[in-house]
Every structure is written in C-alpha cells, then in structure tokens.
N, C-alpha and C positions, 0 to 999 in steps of 0.2 A: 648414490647409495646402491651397495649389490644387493638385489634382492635373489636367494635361497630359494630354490624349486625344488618342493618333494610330490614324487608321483610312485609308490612301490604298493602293493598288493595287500593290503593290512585291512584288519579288521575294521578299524576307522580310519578314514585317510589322514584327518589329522594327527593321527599318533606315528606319520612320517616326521615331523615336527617338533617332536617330543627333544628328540636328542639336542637339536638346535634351539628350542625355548632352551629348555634345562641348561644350557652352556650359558646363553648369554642374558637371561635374568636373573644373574647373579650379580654381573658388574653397571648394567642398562636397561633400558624401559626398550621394549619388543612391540613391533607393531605386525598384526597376524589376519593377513586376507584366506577367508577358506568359506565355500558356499556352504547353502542350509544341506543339516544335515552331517555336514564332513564332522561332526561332534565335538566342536568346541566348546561348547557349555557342558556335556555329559562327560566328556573322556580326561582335558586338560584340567578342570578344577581337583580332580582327585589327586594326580601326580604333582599339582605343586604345593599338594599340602605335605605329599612325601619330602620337599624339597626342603635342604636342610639347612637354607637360606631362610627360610619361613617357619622352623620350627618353632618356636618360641614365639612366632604372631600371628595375628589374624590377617587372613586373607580377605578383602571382602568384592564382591564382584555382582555390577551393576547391571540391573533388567530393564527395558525399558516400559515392560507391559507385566501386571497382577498377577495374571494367570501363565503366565512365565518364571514369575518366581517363585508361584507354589509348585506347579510340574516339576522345574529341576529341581527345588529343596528335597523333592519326596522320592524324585528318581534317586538322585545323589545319594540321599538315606540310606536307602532300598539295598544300591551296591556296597553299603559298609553293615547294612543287619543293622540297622538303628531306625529309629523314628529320629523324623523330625524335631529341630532344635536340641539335638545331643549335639553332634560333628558338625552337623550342615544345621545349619538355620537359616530365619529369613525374617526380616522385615517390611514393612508396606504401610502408609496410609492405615490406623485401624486396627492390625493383624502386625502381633509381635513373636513368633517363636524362636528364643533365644535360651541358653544358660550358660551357667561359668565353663561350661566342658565346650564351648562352640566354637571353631575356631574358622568357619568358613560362612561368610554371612552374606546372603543371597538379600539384595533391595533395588527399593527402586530409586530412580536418578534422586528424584528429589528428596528423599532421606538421604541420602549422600550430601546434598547441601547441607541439609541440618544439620548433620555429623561434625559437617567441616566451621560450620557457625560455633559451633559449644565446643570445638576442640581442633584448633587448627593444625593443632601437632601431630594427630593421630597417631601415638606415643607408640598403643602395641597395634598396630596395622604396616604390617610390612610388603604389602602388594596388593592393588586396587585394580579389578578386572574392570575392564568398559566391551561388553558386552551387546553385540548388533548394534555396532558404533555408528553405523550406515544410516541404519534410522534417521539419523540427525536429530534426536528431542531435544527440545530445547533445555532442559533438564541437564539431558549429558554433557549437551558443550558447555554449559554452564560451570558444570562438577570440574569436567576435564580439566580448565581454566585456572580453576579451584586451586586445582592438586597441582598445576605446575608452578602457581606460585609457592605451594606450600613446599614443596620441592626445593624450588629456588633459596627461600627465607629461611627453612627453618630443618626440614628434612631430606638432607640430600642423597640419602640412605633408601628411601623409600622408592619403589618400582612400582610401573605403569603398562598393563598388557591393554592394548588398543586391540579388540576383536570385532570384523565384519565381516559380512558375505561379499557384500560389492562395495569398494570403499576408492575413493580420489588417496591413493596413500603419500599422495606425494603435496598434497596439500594437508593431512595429521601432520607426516614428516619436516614441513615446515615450522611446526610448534614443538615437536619432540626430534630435534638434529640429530641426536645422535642415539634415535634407537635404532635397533635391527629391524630391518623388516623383514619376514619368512611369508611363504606363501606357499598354500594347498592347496593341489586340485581334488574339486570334488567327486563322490564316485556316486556318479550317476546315470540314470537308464536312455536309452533314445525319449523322445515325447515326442509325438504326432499333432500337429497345429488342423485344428478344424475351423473353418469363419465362419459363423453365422450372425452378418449383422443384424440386427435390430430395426425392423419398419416402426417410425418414429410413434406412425399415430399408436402402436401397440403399449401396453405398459410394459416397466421392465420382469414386475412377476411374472408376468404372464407367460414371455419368453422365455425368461430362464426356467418356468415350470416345466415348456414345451422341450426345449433342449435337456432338460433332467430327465423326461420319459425316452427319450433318442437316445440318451446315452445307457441310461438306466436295460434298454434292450439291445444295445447294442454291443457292451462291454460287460467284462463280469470286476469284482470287487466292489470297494467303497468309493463315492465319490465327495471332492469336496466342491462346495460354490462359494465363489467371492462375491460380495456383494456391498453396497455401499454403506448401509445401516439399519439400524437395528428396525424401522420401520418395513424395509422392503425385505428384510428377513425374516419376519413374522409372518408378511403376508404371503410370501412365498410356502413358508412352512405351513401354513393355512391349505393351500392347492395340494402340497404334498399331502399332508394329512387324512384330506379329503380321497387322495386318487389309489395311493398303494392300500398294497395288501399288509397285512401284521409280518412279514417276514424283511420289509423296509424300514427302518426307524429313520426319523429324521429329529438331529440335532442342530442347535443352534447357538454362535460363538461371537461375543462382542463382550465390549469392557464392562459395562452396566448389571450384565448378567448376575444372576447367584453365581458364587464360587463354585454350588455343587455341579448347576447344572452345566458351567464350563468345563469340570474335569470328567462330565461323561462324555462330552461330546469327543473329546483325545484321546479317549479310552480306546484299546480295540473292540471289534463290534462283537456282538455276543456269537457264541457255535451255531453257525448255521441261520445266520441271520447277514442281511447290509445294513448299507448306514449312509445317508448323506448328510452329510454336515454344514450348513450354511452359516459363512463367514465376514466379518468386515479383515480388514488384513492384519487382524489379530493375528492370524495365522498364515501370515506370507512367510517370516523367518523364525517368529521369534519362538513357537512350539513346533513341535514335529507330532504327527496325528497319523498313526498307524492303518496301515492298508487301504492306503489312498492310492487309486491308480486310473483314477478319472479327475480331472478338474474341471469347472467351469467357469469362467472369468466374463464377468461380466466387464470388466475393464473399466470400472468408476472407484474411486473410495471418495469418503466425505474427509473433504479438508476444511480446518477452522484456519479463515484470514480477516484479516484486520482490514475493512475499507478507510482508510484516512483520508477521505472526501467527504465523506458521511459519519465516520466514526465512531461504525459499526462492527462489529465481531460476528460473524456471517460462516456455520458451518454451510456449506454445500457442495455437491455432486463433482469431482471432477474426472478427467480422463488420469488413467492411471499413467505411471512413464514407461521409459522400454525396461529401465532394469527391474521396476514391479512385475511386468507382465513376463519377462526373464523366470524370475522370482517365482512366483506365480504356477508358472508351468513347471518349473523344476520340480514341486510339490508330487505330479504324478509318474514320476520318474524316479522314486525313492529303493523302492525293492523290484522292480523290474519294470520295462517296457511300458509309457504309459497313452494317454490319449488327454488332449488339452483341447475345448471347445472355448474360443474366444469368442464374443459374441459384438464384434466389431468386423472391418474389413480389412485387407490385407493391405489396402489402402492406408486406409487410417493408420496401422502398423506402421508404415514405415516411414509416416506423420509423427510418430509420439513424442514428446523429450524425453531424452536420456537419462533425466534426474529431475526429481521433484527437489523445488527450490526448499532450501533450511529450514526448519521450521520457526526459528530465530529471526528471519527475514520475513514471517510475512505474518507474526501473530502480535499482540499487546504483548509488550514488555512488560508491563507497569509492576506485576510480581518479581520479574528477573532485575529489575531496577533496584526495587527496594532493598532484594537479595544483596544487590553490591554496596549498597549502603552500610548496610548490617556490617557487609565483611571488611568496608572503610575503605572502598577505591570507586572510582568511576567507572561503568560500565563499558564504557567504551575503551578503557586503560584497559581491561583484561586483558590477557592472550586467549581471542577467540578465535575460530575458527573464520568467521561470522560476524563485520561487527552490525549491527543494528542501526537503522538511516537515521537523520536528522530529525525527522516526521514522527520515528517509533520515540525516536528518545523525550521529544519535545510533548508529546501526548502523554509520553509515562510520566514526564515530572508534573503536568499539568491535573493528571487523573491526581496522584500521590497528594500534591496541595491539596487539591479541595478535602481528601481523606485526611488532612491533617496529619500524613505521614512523616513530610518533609515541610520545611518552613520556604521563606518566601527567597533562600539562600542556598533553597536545595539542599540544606543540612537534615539528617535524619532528626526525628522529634524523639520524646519519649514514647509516644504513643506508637508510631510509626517501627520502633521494634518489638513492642506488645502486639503488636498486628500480623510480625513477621515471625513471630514465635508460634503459633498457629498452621504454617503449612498450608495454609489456603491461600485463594488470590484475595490480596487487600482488600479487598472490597469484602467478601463473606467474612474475616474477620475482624471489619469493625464492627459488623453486627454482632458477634461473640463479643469481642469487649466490651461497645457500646452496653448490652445488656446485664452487666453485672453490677453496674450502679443500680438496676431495678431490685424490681421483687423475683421470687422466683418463677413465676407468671413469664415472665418478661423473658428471661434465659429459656425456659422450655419451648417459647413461641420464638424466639431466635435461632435455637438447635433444629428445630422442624422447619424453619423457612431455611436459614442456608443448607441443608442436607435436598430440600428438594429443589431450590437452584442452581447446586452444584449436579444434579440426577440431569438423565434425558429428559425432554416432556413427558409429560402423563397422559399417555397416548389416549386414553378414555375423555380426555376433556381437550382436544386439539382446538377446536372452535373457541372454548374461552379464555377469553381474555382476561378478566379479573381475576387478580394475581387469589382473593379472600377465598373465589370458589374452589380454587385448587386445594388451600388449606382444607377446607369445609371437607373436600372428596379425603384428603387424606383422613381426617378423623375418623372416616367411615370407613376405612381399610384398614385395622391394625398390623395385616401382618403383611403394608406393602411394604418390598424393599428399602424404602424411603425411611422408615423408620428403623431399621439398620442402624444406617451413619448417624441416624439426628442421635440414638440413644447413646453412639461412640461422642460424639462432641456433648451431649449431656455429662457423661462421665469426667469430660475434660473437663468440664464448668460447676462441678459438682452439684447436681440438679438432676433429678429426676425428670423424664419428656417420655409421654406417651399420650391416649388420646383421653384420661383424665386432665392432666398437668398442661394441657395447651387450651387456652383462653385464647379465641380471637377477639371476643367480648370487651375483656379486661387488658389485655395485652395491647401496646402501642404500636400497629402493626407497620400505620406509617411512618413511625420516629426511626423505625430499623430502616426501613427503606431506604429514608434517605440520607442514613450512615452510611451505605453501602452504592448508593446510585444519585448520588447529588450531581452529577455532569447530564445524568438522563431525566432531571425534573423538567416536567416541560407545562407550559403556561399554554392557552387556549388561543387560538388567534379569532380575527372575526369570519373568516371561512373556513369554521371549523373543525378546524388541524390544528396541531400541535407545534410549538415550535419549545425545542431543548434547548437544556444551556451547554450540550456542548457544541450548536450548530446545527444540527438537523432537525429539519422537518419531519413530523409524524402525522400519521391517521389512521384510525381504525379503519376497517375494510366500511364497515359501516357502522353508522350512529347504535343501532344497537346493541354493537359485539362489544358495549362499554355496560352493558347491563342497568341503565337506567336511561331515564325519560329525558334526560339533558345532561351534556357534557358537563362534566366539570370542569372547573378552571384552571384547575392545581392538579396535574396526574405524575406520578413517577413509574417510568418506564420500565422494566427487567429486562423485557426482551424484543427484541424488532427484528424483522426480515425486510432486504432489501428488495425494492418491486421498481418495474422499469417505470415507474413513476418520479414523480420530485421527490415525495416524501417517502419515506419508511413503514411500513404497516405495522404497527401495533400490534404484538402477540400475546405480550401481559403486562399489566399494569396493575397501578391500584391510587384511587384518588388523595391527594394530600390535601392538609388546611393549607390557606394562607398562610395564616398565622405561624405555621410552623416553621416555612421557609424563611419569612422574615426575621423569625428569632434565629434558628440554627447560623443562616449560611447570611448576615446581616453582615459581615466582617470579608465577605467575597464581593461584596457589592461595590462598583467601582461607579465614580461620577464622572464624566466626562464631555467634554464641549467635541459635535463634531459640526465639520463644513464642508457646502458644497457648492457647488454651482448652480444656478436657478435660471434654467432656462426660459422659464415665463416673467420671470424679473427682471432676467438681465445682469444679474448681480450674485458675490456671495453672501451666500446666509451662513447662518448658526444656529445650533441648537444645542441646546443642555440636557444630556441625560443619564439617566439611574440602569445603570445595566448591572446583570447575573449572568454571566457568560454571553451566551450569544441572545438571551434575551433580555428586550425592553422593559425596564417597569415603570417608569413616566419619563416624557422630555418633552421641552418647550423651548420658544425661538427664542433667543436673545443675541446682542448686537455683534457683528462679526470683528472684535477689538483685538485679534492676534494677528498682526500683519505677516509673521511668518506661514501662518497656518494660510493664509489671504493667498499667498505669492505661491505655496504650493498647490493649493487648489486653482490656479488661476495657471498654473503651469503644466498643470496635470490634464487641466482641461483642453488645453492648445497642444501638447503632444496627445491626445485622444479625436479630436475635432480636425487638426491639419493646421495649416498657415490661413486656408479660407475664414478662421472661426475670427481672426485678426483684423481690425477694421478698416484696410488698409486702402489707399487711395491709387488711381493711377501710375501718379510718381513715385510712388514706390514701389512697385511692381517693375516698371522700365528702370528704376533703380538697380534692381537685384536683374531684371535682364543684363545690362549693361557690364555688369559685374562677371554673370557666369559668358557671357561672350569674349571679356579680357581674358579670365581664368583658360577660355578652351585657347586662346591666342596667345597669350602670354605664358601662359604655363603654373604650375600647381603651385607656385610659390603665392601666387592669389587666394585670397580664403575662396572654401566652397560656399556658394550662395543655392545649393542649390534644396527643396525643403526637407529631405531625408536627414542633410545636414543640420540646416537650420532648427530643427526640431529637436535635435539630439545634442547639440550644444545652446539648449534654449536659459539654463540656470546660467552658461557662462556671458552670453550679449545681451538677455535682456531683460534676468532678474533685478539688476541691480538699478531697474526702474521700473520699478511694479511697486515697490514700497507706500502703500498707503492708497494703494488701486484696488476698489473694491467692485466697480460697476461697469457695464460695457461701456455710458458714457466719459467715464472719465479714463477708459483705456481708449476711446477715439481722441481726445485730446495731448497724446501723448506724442512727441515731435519723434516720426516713426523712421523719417529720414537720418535725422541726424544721429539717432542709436545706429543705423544699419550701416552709417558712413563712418562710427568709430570702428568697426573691424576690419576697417581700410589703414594704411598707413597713408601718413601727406603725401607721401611720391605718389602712391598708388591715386589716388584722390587727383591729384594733378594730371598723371596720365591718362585718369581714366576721363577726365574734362576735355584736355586735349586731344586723345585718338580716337574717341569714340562717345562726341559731342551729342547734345539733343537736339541742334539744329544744322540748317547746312544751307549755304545762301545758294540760288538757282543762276540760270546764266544773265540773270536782271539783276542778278545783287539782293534780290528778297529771301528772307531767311525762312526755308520750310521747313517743317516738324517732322523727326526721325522717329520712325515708331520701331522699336526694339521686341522681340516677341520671344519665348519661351522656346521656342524651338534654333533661337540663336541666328535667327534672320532681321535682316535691318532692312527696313520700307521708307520710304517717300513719296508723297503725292503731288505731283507740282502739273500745274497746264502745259500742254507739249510745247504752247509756244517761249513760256517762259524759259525752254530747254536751249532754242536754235542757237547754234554757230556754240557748243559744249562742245569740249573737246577733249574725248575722252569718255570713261564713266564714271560716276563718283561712287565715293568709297570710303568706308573708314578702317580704323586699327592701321593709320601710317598705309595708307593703300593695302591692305593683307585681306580685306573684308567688302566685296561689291556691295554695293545697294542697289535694294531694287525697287525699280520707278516704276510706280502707275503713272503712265501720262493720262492728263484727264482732256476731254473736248472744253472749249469756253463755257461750256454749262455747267461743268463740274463732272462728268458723267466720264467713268475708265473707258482709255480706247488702247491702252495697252501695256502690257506687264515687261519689263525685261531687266536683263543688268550688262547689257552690251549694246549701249546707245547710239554708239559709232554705226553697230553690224545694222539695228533697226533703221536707222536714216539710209541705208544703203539697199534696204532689204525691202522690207511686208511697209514700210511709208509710203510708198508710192500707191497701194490698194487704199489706206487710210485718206491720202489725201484725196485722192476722187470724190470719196462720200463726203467730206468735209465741205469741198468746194460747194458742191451742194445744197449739205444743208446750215452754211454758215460761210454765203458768200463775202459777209462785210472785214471776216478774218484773212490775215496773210498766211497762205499753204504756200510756203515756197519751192521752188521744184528741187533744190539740194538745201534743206535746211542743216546742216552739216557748217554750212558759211557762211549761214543768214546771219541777219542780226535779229535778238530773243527781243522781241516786245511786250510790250502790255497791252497796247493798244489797237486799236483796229483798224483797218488800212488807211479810213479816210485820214487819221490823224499821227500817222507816221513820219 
C-alpha cells in the first residue's frame, strides 16, 4: 500500500489531507495517521459534512474519552455560530444532545455498539469516524469489527475513516485492504527532555510538587502534569494549593470528575494569571489544553488488568510506553518551544515498551462477550484486531453463566439481553433488572449501589470495608457526585432514588449482591480467610476491618486488591445469609466424587462432595469403585513420584539395565527403557494392568517383569538372553552373577583363582561389551578391578601375588597364572 505524505505550510497540518480524504472517501474507507494536535478531530469533521457524498447523512465520529466529546461538540458548534445539538451533537453514557437538524454526532465507543445492536444497517449514516484509534479501547475495536461486518452483509456503501496519532497502520490495513492510507506530519515545536528521577523512599506528590516549583520558576506559561490518578492528583493539588500565590490556579482532569470542572481545566487560563493543570492521560491525545508549554510526566498511568490466576480485576500503577511519553511531551510543544520534565531516568527511557499492550488483551471480556452474543456471532469470529486468549474467553463464559446471561450451551438467555440492553458491565445490570420484581425500595437501593460501584472509591472511607457504610456515607452527602448517575439509571427504571427513596433497612441489599458478584461469594475457612467461588483466597487486612466481633461465614466480595500474599485483601464487602446462597445459586452446585493417592494408606481413596465453584460445602469418604478414575490417579501419581514410587525388585531393574545396554549397542530400533521414557509412555505399557489396582500392596504383586518384557519383541527377548546373559560360567565352569548397572557397565565377582589359565577377557553383547572383574582373595575381599585379564596376569599380579603367598599360604599363586590350571581347591588337594 502507497502511503501519501503531506507536509506544506497551512494553518492545520492536516488540511494538507483534505484534497486526498475528499478524493478517496467517496469510493473507500481511508486510514489517517497525523499527531496530536495536527487537527483531526477540529478541522476534518466540518469538511466532510461539506462533502456531497454525505449530504443526505449522518456522519457520526467516535471519542474514546467524555470530556472529549463535549470539547469538540462545542468547539465544532462554536465554528458554525450554533449551540450544541443543532449541526454537531453528541452522545454519552447519561448526556444526550441531539435533534432532527443533527447531522454530525460526536460519541463514545460504546454507544456505537448500541447503535449498531438496535440497527445494524445504520440506514441514514453514511461515514463512521474512529477517532484516536491508537488508544486501542476496547470499545473501539470492538465497534470497528462491528461495522466491517455490517459493511460486508448489509452496507457496502457506507465509509470508515480510521483516525490516529501513532497507530501499527499496517496491522488496521490488514482488516480494511483496501483503504487508502494518507499520512500527516505534525507541526510541532522543539521540547527539551529534563530527568529527574524519583528517590523511591520519597512519595510521588511530593516530587512532582518539588519539580512543579523548578519549573513553575524556571519557565514562564502554563503547565501541565501527568499523573497516574485521581488519588495522587488530589493530593498533589493539595501541596499546590497550599504553596502558590492567587495569581497560580491549579486544576484538575480525570474521567470521574464534574463535567464543569473538566472544561475549566482546558480552558485558557484567565488575563494575567497560570494554571497547572494535573492530569491522568485523559489529556495525552484526546483534548488539546491551551498554553501549555511545560509538562511534567510523571511516567505512570493506572491500567485495569485482569489477573487470571486469581481472577481478579486489578487497577494499578504502571510505567507508561515510549509512544505515551512521545505523546506526552509533544503536549509542550504545541505553540512554540517547550520544556518536558520526565521524572524517570534516561535509563529507564530507553527501557520502556514501545506500545502498551490492547486493552482487549489484558481486561475481562465478560461485557464484550455478551455484546457478541447479542449481535449473534462468536467473539472470536469477529474481525478484530485482537483476538482475546483461551483464559479471557473461558472466564467470560464462566462469569455470564453464573449471571444467567448465557445457558449451559453458551446460548444468550432472555435475561442475558435485558442485561445487555443497559450499557453497563453485566454484572451492575443484573442488579437493575434483578430489582424491578421488588418494591420500589428495592430499584432506588439498586440505582445508588451500582452508580457507586461503577464511581472511584470514596476516598473519605478508603479503610472500610463494608460495602453498608459506604451507602450509610452516601445518604449523608446528597449532593455527592454519586448520586448523579444513580438519579440517571433511576430515571431508566422509572423510580425515584435520592437520600429519602433509599432504605438500607428495608431494601435487600445482599440479594443485589449477589445478582451481581455470585463468582466472589466466599465462604469462611477455619483460618480465617475467605475462600471464593471463583478460586481465590481472601482476607481482610485485619479481623476488624469487617466491622464486627466475628467473621461471618457468608461474605460477598466487590472489591479486592492484589497483595504479595496467597490471598487477596478485602476492600469491600458485605455479609450474606446462608440461606440465601442455597436458595439463589442451589442449581450451580455441582456433586462430585474425587480421588487421590494416600500416602499414609498406601492406597487410593475417595471422596464425595457438594461444591459451589471453587468452594466446598460438605464431602465425605466413600469407596474408590471407578477403576478408570483408580488407573488415572495411580498414573498421575508414578509420572509425579518417578519409577522409585514403583515397588520394583532387583530383577527388574537389571531387567531394564539389560535392555538400555542392547539399545545403546544394537541401536534405536530397541525400545527406550530409559525413565524420562518410561514415564511418558506409562498409559501405553502399563495401564492396561492397573485395572482393579487400588493399593500399594496389590501393585507389589503385579508380575513387573513380564509387562516390561512385553515391549520387547521375541527376537529381541531371545537376543537379549543370548548376548547379554545374567550369568557367565568362570574358567571352573561355575556360573557367576553379571551385575548390569545404570550407567551401562557389566560387573563380575569371581575369586582370581577361579580365573587361571582364561583366555582372553570376557565379554558380552557377541564380544562388543568388556566385563569387568573384581577378582576377590579366598576370603571374598577385592583385590582387583579390570577388563583386560590377559594385560593383569602380565602386569600388577606379580605385586598381588607376594602378599597373597603370604597371607594365604595354603592357596596356589602361580607364577604365570595365564597357563595354570583354575582351581577351587587348595593346594594340598589339587
């Protein structure tokens, strides 16, 4: 694919562009790389509503982040002399401004899903912008997917503009072949890299305060800070607060925020005034924030990833990549010349990755799942980008069953697209469903619990843990944020919710629960801790942080942090009946016999029991009657324990010597006997007698030779009798014992005199194999090791026989035993 380079002198770089959109978004889908900044979202939306392709439809063009979609709505507005939702409107989560006059409609990913659910034709929509594509939300590639099928099936009419700052285009270009690609440079100032890494033991406010006063005197304009969330931007704003003079304002920018106070912080700063603006990377691409000419990068954001060990959803801290801190910096480089203080080392820089992995890859499906349910294909059929592992998928169908989303067929239920009609993650609306069989008690205390599980923590109550006192704090605050959204899903559910309308008294607070978190009921062990049904271990930090005198037995989880411990810590909770788990989730309870090996028995056992995911709720021993479950356990155990765990005797051991000494002389047409082997083909030679073997004693009675000598053929059996015998007669005719050894050496102990007048050494494998003789004295005691009998009688026998004459004068030492004749006897009776 030719990618189109424009770089000429213009007001916005990307209206070098213009000519080449406009040609080729008439007949193809256009794929458009142009940094922050070069005015993709502010210059190109307006020109292709001039475009006379798109008269007669709706444009609508995807944000990934709120306060991105109200900025451009109002900027957009602004250059046509209109308010908002005349020309330009927008959608969100909440916040709809739309009319019949609108014909260019600013949203976010996920209302694009639901667009495309209730109308997959998108009849009057004639061009679908994908907006800071780069991002990668899981949302977008989601939509994207969407829309190429709906392309394919139904609308081949309909155009696709792929828009990012820093994007793989040759990996979009593999899902859209045959769009153009064009590409902008963007027009940007020098930036100045400062390092100042971070001494660990320090916090990170406290740094970045430090480096805000250095810059703040060492530059003039505004600056902005990255920062990882809304916690250490508070407190940062805290220091600032404290230290400048009235002629500093300091704002502050993350998703959670009030809307109002988001669009001051992007405002320019007032006449004669700064402004630092402390940011999560709301504000890496997706807004532009006027007279910014300092940044400070802390170099962390919080990412949400799915641990599938634990199977836990875990925001935390991480290092940012190189094309964020790229990103990042280009921020002070907008209207001239800027200064960029990274608070890492230059080290670490040239440490980062390149791209932070998908976001598709590393969070719960379980919403994006159902979503493809809804739309009637497999998730992994789509054409993503991305497709989601084994692990994601297998956890989202497993989450969706317990929610009664999807049946035991993986089929969508009824209920399961009333869940997905909501916009939330499954799980907060089956609390909205679930509550509308109640009273209206019951939906007001649904509406205010999922609006504050879907919110940040409530930084005022970090320490507790029960989920009731959080409610309790919100009644006392009518005008927190939180009651916001809960009075927007009130509305949906037609119910009134404020801090009259919400009973925790009367309301069922843990019947919502655990509509919404049945995989995180967890049951009490006897040390303590918790243990879930879906696997993991829990525990409060301590017995108190549960708010009463003794654990409960029954708790359901909302939220846990991962600690370098076994288990999980407990962040909020709230206790459940028994009684309630057995009735709800009575139809997930599975029965099941398991077996194992009993090392103090000897034997396997059995047991029957009553499980709810990963927890026990009674089992008891009963008799080990599945001989197949017998033979895997009993095979499982011998490939974990070795060949040692095998009760095997002598002979057979010199068996399987015997065996791999042919193998190394004969060659590979011998089976291997050797135990890396043997252990790895253990279901093929020696399942098929274990049948009805349940005890070590009756695995010592098992005839161990004759199984190991059926993976012999008769030739092989016969030669290996003939060349490579267990006995070997001496120069007396008496038959001495060949001992075979694991190292592939064959031994013999015979008295020296039994040896005289041998001629030769002996040998086996057809002479290919010495043996080697201890000769012993008449006592039985070694007086010498060799495998060259002839060279010994020639050689170091002459030193042996002096001491022998010696100390066993009644023996014949003859002075060339090479010619003697081999006796048994002692000289008098020779």
């Amino acid at each position: 694919m030719i990618i189109e380079d424009f770089w000429f002198d213009c007001v916005l770089p990307v209206e070098t562009c213009w000519p080449a959109l406009e040609k080729y978004i008439e007949d193809q889908d256009v794929i458009l790389v142009a940094p922050p900044g070069a005015g993709k979202s502010t210059y190109l939306p307006l020109k292709l509503l001039q475009h006379p392709k798109f008269a007669d439809q709706k444009i609508i063009m995807l944000q990934p982040r709120q306060i991105a979609v109200t900025s451009i709505a109002n900027y957009l507005s602004e250059q046509l002399n209109e308010t908002v939702g005349h020309t330009i409107g927008y959608r969100m989560r909440g916040e709809t401004k739309v009319s019949a006059h609108t014909r260019l409609e600013i949203v976010t990913e996920g209302l694009l899903t639901r667009m495309l659910q209730n109308d997959p034709e998108l009849a009057n929509v004639g061009l679908i912008i994908f907006d800071e594509f780069h991002e990668r939300n899981i949302h977008s590639d989601f939509a994207l997917a969407l829309c190429l099928e709906v392309k394919q099936a139904l609308r081949d009419d309909l155009r696709l503009l792929v828009m990012s700052a820093t994007l793989d285009a040759a990996a979009v270009a593999n899902l859209l072949p045959d769009a153009k690609q064009l590409e902008s440079h963007g027009r940007s100032f020098p930036v100045t890299s400062h390092y100042r890494p971070r001494d660990k033991s320090t916090l990170l406010e406290q740094h970045v305060f430090k480096i805000i006063k250095e810059a703040v005197n060492s530059h003039d304009g505004d600056i902005l800070v990255f920062l990882p969330g809304a916690r250490k931007i508070l407190a940062t704003q805290q220091l600032c607060e404290q230290y400048f003079e009235q002629d500093i304002e300091t704002y502050t920018l993350f998703g959670q925020l009030d809307k109002q106070k988001q669009r001051l912080a992007i405002r320019p700063a007032k006449q004669g005034m700064r402004k630092i603006v402390l940011a999560t990377n709301i504000a890496e691409t997706s807004l532009t924030i006027d007279g910014i000419k300092v940044v400070i990068d802390s170099g962390l954001e919080n990412v949400a990833s799915f641990n599938w060990q634990r199977r836990i959803e875990q925001l935390s801290s991480k290092q940012i990549s190189k094309a964020s801190a790229t990103q990042r910096a280009g921020r002070a480089g907008r209207l001239t010349a800027g200064d960029c203080y990274r608070l890492w080392s230059k080290d670490t820089q040239q440490r980062l990755i390149a791209q932070r992995p998908a976001q598709i890859l590393e969070t719960d499906i379980s919403g994006l799942y159902l979503d493809a349910k809804v739309w009637g294909s497999e998730l992994s059929e789509l054409p993503l980008l991305d497709t989601p592992s084994r692990s994601q998928l297998d956890y989202a169908k497993w989450v969706l069953s317990l929610l009664g989303a999807i049946d035991s067929s993986a089929k969508i239920t009824p209920h399961g697209r009333a869940l997905n009609g909501f916009g939330c993650h499954p799980r907060l609306a089956g609390m909205l469903v679930d509550s509308q069989k109640g009273q209206p008690l019951q939906k007001a205390l649904a509406c205010l619990l999922v609006a504050m599980l879907e919110f940040r923590p409530i930084s005022e109550l970090r320490r507790e843990t029960q989920l009731r006192q959080h409610l309790r704090f919100l009644l006392t605050q009518p005008s927190h944020p939180i009651w916001t959204q809960a009075k927007r899903w009130a509305k949906r559910l037609g119910c009134s919710c404020d801090s009259r309308s919400v009973s925790l008294e009367k309301g069922n607070l843990s019947e919502l629960l655990s509509v919404a978190y049945p995989d995180q009921i967890g049951r009490l062990r006897d040390n303590g801790t918790y243990q879930l049904v879906n696997g993991t271990g829990a525990k409060y930090f301590n017995s108190k942080d549960q708010g009463t005198s003794a654990l409960s037995k029954w708790i359901i989880v909302t939220k846990l942090t991962i600690s370098d411990q076994a288990d999980a810590l407990i962040q909020m909770a709230e206790p459940i009946d028994e009684h309630l788990v057995f009735e709800r989730f009575k139809h997930h309870f599975k029965r099941q016999s398991e077996y194992s090996w009993s090392h103090t028995l000897a034997k396997v056992v059995a047991r029957e029991k009553q499980i709810f995911g990963a927890i026990t709720l009674w089992e008891k021993q009963i008799e080990a009657s599945d001989g197949l479950q017998c033979v895997q356990i009993l095979i499982a155990q011998i490939k974990q324990q070795g060949l040692s765990f095998l009760p095997w005797k002598e002979k057979v051991w010199t068996f399987i010597y015997r065996v791999s000494l042919a193998r190394k002389v004969e060659g590979e047409h011998w089976p291997d006997f050797s135990e890396t082997s043997l252990l790895a083909e253990l279901e093929e030679w020696l399942e098929p007698f274990l049948d009805g073997i349940v005890t070590g004693n009756k695995l010592q009675q098992l005839d161990w030779l004759t199984i190991l000598k059926n993976r012999l053929t008769w030739e092989q059996q016969q030669q290996l009798d003939h060349h490579y015998p267990l006995k070997m007669k001496d120069a007396t005719g008496q038959d001495c014992k060949l001992v075979y050894s694991a190292d592939e050496q064959v031994e013999m102990q015979v008295k020296m005199q039994h040896m005289y007048g041998y001629d030769g050494s002996p040998c086996v494998a057809n002479g290919k194999v010495p043996i080697t003789l201890t000769l012993l004295s008449p006592a039985g005691r070694a007086l010498q090791k060799t495998q060259d009998l002839a060279g010994f009688w020639q050689g170091s026998y002459s030193q042996i026989q002096k001491e022998m004459k010696g100390r066993y004068p009644k023996h014949f030492w003859p002075d060339n035993p090479a010619t003697a004749q081999a006796t048994t006897r002692v000289k008098k009776y020779m």
